[in-house]
C-alpha positions in Angstrom: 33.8 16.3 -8.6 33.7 12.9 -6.8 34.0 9.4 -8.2 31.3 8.4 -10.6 29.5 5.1 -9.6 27.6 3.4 -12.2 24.1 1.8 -10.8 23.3 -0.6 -13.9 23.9 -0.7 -17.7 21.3 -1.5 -20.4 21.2 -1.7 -23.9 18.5 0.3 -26.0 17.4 -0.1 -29.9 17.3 2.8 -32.5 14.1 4.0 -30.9 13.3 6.3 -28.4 10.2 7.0 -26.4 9.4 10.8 -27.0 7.6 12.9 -24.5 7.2 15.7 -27.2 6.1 15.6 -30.3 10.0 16.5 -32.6 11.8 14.4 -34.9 15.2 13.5 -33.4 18.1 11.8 -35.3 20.3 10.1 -33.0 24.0 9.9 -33.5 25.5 6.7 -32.9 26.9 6.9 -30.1 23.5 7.4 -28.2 22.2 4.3 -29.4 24.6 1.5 -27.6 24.9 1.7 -24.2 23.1 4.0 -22.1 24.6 4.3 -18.5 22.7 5.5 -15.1 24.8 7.1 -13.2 24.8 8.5 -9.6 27.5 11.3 -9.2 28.8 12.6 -5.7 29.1 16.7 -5.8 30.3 19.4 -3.6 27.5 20.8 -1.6 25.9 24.2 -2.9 26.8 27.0 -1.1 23.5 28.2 -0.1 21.6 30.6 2.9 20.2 28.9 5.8 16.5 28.6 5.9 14.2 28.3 8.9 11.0 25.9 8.1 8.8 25.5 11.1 10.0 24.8 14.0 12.2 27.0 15.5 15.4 24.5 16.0 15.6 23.2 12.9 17.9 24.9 10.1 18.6 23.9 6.6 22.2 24.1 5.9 22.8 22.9 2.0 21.4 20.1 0.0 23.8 18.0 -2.1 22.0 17.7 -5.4 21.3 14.8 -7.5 22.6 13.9 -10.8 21.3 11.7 -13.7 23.9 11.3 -16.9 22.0 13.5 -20.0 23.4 13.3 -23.6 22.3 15.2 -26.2 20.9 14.2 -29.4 20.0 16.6 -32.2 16.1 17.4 -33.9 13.7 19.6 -35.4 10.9 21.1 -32.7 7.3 20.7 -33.9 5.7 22.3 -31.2 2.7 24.6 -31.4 3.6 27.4 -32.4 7.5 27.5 -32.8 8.7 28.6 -36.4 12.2 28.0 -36.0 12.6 24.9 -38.0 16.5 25.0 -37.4 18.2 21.9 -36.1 18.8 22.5 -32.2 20.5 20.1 -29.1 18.1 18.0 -27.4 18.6 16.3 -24.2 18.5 12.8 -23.7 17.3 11.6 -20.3 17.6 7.7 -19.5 16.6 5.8 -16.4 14.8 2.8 -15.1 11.0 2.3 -14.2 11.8 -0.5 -11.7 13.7 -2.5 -14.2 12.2 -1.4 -17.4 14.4 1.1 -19.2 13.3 4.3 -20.6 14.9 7.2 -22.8 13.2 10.7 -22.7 13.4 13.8 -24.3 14.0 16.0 -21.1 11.4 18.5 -21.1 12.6 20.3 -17.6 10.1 23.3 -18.1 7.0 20.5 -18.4 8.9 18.7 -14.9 8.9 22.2 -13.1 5.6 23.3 -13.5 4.5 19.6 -13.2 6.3 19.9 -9.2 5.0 23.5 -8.7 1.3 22.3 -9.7 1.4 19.4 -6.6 -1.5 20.3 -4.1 0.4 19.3 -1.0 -2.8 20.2 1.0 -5.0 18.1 -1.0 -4.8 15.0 1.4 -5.1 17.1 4.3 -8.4 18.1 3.3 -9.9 15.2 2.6 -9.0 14.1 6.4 -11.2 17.4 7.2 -14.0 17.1 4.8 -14.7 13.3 6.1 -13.8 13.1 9.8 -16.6 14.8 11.2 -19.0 12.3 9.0 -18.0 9.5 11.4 -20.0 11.1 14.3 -23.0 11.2 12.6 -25.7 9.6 14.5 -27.0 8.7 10.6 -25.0 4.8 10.3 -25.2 4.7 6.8 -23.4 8.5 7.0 -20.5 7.0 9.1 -20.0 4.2 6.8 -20.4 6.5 3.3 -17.4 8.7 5.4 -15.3 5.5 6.6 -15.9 4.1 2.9 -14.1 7.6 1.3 -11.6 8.2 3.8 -10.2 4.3 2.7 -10.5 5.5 -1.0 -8.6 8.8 -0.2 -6.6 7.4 2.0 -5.5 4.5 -0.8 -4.7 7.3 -3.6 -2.8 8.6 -1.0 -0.7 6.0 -0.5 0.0 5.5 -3.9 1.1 8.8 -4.8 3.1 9.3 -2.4 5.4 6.2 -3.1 4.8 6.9 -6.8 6.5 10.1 -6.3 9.3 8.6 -3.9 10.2 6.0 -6.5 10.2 8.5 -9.6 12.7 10.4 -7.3 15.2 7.6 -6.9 15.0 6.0 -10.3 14.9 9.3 -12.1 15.4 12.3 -9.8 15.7 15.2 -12.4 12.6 14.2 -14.7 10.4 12.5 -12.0 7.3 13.4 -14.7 8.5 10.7 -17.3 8.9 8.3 -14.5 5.3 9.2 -13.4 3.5 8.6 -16.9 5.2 5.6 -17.8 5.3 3.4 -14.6 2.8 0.8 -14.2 0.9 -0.2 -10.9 3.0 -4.0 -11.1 6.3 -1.6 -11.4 5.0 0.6 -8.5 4.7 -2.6 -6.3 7.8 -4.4 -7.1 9.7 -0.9 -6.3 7.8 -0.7 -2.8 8.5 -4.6 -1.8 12.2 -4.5 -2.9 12.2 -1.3 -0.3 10.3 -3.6 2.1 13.1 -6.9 1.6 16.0 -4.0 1.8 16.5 -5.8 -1.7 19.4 -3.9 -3.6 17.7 -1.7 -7.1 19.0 0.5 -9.4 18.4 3.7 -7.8 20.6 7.1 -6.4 20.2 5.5 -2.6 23.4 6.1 -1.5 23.3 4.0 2.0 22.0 1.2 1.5 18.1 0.1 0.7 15.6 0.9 3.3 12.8 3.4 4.0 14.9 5.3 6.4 17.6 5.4 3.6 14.4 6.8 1.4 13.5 9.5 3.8 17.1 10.2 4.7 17.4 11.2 1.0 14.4 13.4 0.6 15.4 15.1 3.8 19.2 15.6 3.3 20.7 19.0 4.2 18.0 19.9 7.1 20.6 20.0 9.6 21.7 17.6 12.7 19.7 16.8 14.6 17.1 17.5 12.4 18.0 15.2 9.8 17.8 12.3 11.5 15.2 12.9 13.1 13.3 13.4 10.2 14.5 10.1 8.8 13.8 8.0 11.8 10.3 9.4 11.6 9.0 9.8 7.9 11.7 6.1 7.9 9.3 4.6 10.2 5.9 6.0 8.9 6.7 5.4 5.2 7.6 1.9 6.4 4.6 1.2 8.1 2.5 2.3 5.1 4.4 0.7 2.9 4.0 -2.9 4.7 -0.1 -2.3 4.3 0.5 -0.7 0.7 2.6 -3.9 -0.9 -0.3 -6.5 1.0 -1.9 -8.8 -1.9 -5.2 -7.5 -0.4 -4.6 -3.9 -1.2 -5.0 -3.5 -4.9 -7.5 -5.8 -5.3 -10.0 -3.9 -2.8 -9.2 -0.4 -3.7 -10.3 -1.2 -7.3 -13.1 -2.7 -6.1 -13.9 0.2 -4.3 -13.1 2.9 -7.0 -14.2 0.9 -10.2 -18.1 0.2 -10.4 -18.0 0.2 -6.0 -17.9 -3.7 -6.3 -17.0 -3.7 -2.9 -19.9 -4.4 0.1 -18.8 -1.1 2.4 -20.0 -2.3 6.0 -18.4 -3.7 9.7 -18.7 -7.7 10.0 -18.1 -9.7 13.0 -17.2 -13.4 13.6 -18.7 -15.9 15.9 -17.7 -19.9 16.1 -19.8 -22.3 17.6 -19.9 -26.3 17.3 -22.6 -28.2 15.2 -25.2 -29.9 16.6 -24.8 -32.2 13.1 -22.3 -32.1 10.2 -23.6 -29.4 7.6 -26.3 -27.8 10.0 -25.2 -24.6 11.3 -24.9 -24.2 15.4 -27.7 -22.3 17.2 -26.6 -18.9 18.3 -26.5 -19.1 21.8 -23.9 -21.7 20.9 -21.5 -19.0 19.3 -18.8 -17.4 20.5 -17.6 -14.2 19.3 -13.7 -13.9 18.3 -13.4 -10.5 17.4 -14.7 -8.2 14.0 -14.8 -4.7 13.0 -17.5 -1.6 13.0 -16.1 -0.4 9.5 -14.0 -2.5 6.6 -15.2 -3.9 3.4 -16.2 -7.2 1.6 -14.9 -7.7 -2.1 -13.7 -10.8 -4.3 -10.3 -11.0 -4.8 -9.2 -11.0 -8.7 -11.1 -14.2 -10.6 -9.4 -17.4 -11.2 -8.6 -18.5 -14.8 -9.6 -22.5 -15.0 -7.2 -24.3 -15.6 -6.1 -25.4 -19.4 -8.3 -22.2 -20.6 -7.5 -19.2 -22.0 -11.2 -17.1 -21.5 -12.5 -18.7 -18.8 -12.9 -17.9 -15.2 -14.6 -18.6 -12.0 -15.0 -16.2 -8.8 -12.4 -16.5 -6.3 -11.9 -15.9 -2.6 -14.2 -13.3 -1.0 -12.1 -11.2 1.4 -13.5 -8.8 4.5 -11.3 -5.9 5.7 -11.6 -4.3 8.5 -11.0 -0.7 9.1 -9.7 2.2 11.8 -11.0 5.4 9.6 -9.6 7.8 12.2 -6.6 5.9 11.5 -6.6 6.7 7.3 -7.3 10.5 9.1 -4.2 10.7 10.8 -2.3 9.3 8.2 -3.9 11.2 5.4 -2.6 14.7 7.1 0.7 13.0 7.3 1.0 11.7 3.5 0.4 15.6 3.0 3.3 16.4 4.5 5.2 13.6 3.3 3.9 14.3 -0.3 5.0 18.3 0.3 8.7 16.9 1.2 9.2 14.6 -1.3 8.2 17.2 -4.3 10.2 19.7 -2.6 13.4 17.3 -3.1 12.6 16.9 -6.8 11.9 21.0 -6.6 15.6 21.2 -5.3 16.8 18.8 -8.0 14.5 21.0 -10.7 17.3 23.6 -9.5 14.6 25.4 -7.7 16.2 28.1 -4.4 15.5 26.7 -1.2 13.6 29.2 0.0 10.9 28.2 -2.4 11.2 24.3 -1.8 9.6 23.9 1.7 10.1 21.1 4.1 7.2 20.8 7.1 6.8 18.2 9.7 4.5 17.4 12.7 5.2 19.9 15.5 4.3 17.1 17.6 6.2 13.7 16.9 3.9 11.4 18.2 1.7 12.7 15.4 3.4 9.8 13.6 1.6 6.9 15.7 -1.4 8.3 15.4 -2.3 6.1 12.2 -1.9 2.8 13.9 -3.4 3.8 17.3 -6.7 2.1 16.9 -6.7 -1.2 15.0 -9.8 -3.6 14.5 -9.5 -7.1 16.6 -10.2 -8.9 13.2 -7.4 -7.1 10.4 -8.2 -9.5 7.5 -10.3 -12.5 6.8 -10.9 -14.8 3.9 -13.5 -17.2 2.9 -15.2 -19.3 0.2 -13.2 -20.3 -3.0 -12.3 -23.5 -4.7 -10.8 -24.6 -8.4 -13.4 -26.2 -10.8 -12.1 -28.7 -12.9 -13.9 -29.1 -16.2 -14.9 -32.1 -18.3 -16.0 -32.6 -22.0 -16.0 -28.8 -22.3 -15.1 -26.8 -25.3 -14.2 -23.2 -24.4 -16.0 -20.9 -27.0 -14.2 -18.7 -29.4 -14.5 -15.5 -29.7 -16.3 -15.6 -32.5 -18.8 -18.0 -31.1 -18.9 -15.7 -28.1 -20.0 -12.7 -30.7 -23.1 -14.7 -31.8 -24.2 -14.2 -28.3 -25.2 -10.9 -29.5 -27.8 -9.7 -31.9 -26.5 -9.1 -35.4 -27.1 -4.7 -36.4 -24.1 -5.1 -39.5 -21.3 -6.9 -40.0 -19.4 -6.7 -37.1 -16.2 -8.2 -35.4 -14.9 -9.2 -32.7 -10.9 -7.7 -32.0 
């Protein structure tokens, strides 16, 4: 057993957030400090396995280790009768910087891995592709338009997954139900900046650091291949995943479709007169793009209020859906990897914990082979500043509606 190095200590209270339903009494030494730890082990002896193609072997994969402690309760669980007091295991980590302590339900986290549908993104490449040769325009746009969605969700549980495996490597399901989409994206840019986090990376912080992890133990020169090439994808999706734009217009696209699905294009052209607009032949077009979407970015509080807003900036994006294709098949496979390094730290055999990759490497440029001449725009937008005006109450804003019974307002 190697040297123990300790990523970052944190202080927790009396509580502890329970995953199960049990009443757990805590002894008092696993209420002061909780430590995460990373510990280097000897390799497991273990068969080599053949996965794909036919160079590439996988020798041994040195597992990962989280500190447990045990804490003693009573099980209430459906249907157990044994009321006896038994060890529980404690599981702590960090979500991003926000610390956790879990009861460590490893038979919930195994079926939880088994359960992943690793071709799920793969077919929704298949199912929408062939939509964007329709001769039917509003067909190629309804296709682009779910190919961005699926492509989006994609992206998000894929590095969802990656981060729950470095902050918390042997219970990646609490990770998963407790992180938050601001946590998610702090844990993707510090990747981005190579900004130092508490996490098992042993090598420093970057996403060829990330995929050298997932993919330890497949053999030279396999291995680094395989990290210079899910490195560089991940990388590349996770510059377009951390961009401000990227939230904002996937909600807008999933929640109520506020977003305007359609190409744009833009022309500039000088004014005859201030505030008339230049007569077309006049234009010139810059660039635009067949497919992308128009949505308002997040509304602006005004200032010195506390409930009211104003819209803000409209934004247009543009889109390559063949693009979100390609890289949809290849999230799959990155998705399939990833959950079968958190299979191997479930203590699951190799043999059942595949690893797959592109039989062609240049598969992984395909994403960014076709880009629109115009990536981004923005437009429209200013701050209001109000005068002799009272902002309502809530209370005032309930008389807005028509009294059925006494009613408030929470």
């Amino acid at each position: 057993m190697g040297e123990t190095k300790y990523a970052e200590d944190f202080r927790v209270g009396d509580s502890v957030l329970l995953l199960c339903k049990c009443e757990v009494r805590l002894l008092p030494e696993h209420r002061a400090i909780v430590s995460l730890a990373a510990k280097s082990c000897r390799h497991h002896a273990v068969p080599q396995v053949l996965y794909l193609c036919p160079h590439a072997v996988v020798d041994s994969v040195p597992p990962i280790q989280i500190d447990e402690s045990k804490a003693v309760g009573r099980s209430l669980k459906m249907n157990d009768h044994d009321e006896r007091e038994k060890p529980v295991n404690m599981i702590r980590f960090l979500i991003d910087e926000r610390p956790h302590v879990f009861i460590h339900d490893a038979g919930a986290n195994l079926r939880f891995l088994q359960s992943i549908d690793r071709d799920y993104w793969g077919y929704q490449s298949a199912a929408h592709l062939p939509g964007l040769d329709s001769e039917d325009e509003d067909h190629r746009k309804r296709a682009a338009a779910a190919l961005r969605v699926a492509y989006s969700q994609g992206l998000e549980t894929l590095f969802a997954l990656l981060a729950a495996l470095l902050q918390c490597p042997t219970f990646p399901l609490g990770w998963l139900l407790r992180y938050k989409n601001s946590d998610l994206r702090s844990v993707v840019r510090k990747i981005n900046a190579n900004e130092p986090f508490p996490s098992f990376l042993r090598a420093g912080v970057s996403w060829h650091a990330v995929a050298a992890i997932v993919h330890e133990g497949m053999g030279e020169p396999k291995q680094q291949e395989l990290a210079d090439d899910y490195g560089t994808l991940w990388k590349g999706l996770a510059r377009e995943f951390a961009e401000d734009h990227f939230e904002p217009e996937y909600n807008s696209l999933k929640h109520g479709m506020r977003a305007s699905v359609g190409g744009f294009s833009v022309s500039i052209g000088l004014q005859s007169e201030p505030g008339v607009r230049a007569p077309q032949e006049k234009m010139q077009a810059i660039g635009g793009a067949e497919y992308g979407s128009t949505f308002l970015m997040p509304p602006r509080r005004l200032p010195g209020g506390k409930l009211t807003y104003e819209l803000s900036q409209n934004v247009s994006i543009g889109w390559s859906p063949r693009g979100f294709a390609s890289a949809l098949e290849l999230i799959a496979l990155s998705i399939g990897n990833v959950a079968s390094r958190a299979l191997l730290c479930a203590g699951v055999e190799l043999t059942k914990a595949p690893f797959r990759w592109p039989e062609d490497r240049a598969a992984f440029d395909a994403p960014w082979k076709e880009r629109p001449t115009i990536g981004r725009i923005g437009f429209g937008g200013s701050t209001t500043s109000l005068r002799n005006w009272r902002e309502p109450s809530k209370a005032d804003i309930l008389k807005t509606y028509p009294q059925t019974g006494k009613r408030t307002l929470e």
